[in-house]
C-alpha positions in Angstrom: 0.0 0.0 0.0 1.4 3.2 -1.0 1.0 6.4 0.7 0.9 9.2 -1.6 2.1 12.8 -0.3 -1.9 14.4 0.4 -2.7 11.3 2.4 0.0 11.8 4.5 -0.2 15.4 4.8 -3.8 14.5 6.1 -2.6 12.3 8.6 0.0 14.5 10.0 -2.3 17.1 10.3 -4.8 15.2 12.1 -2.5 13.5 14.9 -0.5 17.0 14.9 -4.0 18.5 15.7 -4.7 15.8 18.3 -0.9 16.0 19.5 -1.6 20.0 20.1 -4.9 19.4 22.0 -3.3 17.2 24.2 -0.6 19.3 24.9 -2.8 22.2 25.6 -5.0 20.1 27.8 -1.9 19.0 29.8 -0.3 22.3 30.4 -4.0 24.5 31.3 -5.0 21.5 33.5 -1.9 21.6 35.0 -1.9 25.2 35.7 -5.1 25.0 37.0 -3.6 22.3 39.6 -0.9 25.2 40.4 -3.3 28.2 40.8 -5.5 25.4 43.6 -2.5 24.6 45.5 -1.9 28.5 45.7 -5.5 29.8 46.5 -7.7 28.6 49.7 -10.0 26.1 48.6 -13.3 26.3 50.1 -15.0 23.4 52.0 -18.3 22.5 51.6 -19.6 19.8 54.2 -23.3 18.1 53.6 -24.8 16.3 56.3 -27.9 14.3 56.0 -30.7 14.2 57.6 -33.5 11.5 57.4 -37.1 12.0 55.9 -40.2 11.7 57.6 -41.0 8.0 56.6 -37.7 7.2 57.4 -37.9 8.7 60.8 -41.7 6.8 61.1 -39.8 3.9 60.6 -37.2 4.4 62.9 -39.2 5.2 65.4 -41.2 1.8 65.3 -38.0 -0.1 65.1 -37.2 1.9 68.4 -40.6 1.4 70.0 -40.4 -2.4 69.5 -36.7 -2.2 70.9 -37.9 -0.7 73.8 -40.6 -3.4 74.2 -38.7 -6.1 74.1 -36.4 -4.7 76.8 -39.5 -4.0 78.4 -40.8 -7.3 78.8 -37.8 -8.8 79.5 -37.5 -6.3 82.7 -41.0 -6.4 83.8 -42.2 -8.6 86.5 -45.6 -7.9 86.7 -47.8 -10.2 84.1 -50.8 -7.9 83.5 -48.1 -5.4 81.9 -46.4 -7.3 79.7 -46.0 -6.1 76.4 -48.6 -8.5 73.4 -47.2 -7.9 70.3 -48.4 -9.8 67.5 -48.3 -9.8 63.1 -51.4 -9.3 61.1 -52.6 -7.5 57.9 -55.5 -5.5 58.1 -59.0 -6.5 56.2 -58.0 -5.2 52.3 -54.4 -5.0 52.6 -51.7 -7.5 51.8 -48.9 -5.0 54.1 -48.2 -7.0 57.2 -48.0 -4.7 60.3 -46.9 -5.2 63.9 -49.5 -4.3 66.9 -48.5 -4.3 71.2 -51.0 -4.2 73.6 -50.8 -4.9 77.3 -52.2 -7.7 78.3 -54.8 -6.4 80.9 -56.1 -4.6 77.6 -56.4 -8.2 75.8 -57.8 -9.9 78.5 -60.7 -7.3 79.3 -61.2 -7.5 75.4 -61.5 -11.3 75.3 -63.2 -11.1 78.9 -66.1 -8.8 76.9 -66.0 -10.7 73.8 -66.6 -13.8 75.8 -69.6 -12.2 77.3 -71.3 -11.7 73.8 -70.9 -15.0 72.4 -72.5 -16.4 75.9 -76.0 -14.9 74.3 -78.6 -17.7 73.8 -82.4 -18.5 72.8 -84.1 -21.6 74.0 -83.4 -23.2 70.7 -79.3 -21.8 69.5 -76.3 -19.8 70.9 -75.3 -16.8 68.6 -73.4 -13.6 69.0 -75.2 -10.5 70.3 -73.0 -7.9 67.8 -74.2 -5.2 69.6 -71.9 -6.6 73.0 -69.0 -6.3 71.4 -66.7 -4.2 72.9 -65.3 -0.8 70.7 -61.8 0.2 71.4 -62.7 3.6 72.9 -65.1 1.5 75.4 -62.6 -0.5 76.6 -60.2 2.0 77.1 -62.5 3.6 79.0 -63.8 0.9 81.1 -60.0 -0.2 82.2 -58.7 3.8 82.9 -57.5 2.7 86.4 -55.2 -0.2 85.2 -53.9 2.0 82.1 -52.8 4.2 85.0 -51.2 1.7 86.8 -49.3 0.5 83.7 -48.1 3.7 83.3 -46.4 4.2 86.9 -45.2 1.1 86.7 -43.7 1.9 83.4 -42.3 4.6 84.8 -40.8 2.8 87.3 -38.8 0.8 85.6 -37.8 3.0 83.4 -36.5 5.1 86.2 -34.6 2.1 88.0 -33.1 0.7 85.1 -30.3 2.4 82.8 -30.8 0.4 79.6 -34.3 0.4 79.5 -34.1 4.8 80.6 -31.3 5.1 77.4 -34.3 3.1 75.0 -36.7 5.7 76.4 -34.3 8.3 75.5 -33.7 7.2 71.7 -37.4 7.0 71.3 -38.2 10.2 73.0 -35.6 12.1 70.7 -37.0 10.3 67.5 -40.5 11.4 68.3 -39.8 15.0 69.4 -37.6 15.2 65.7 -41.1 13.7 64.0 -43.4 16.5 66.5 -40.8 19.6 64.9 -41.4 18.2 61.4 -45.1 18.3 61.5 -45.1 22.0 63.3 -43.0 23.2 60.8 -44.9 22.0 58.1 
């Protein structure tokens, strides 16, 4: 293959033009490195801070954390901690629920009590028994106070479960300034 004089001309010229660009690129980016190392470079720091999902979330991870520890301390069986799994009518997102047990007792204790309804000839369940939420709530006030002392309590004669508290409290009062300043 023979390389006439045009062809080579236009090779020369195009490596000569990529040769020059190159050599350009190396000597401003390289004064550009000189003039940084001369001048004070400014700092920016970003810190991050979570959303309010994610601090929802952490806050229920927390909650159950303190729970556990919870029951673990407690001695007193009507205050343990009930947690259980279950997804409500409708939706296929499994969710975690507590309750003390004096709370599910009463409500099985009431529930109980409206199945016992009978005629002379069958047994059914008298719908209108059945205990709402805000009823039972309510109807065992004196315990709930109870539970809370003796929450308090604990919390106030043991250090791990008080540095649980702590995490939890600080997570919620973050969620509480979101929602005022919103």
């Amino acid at each position: 293959m023979k390389i006439t004089g045009i062809k080579m001309n236009r090779i020369l010229k195009k490596h000569f033009a990529l040769i020059a660009a190159l050599a350009l690129f190396s000597l401003t980016s390289g004064h550009a490195m000189a003039q940084l190392d001369k001048q004070k470079v400014e700092r920016i720091n970003v810190v991050g801070q979570k959303t309010t999902p994610q601090l929802v979330t952490a806050f229920e991870q927390e909650r159950f954390a303190f729970l556990e520890l919870y029951n673990e301390i407690n001695n007193v069986a009507k205050f343990d901690m009930i947690c259980h799994r279950s997804k409500p009518t409708g939706s296929q997102i499994v969710r975690k629920h507590c309750e003390p047990r004096y709370l599910k007792s009463y409500r099985s204790m009431m529930i109980q009590k409206a199945s016992n309804t009978s005629t002379s000839d069958n047994t059914y369940i008298n719908f209108g028994l059945l205990p709402h939420d805000d009823d039972i709530k309510f109807l065992t006030k004196n315990t709930r106070e109870e539970n809370h002392d003796h929450v308090a309590a604990l919390i106030a004669t043991h250090p791990e479960l008080w540095e649980s508290f702590k995490k939890l409290d600080a997570i919620h009062r973050k969620i509480k300034q979101r929602e005022e300043g919103n």
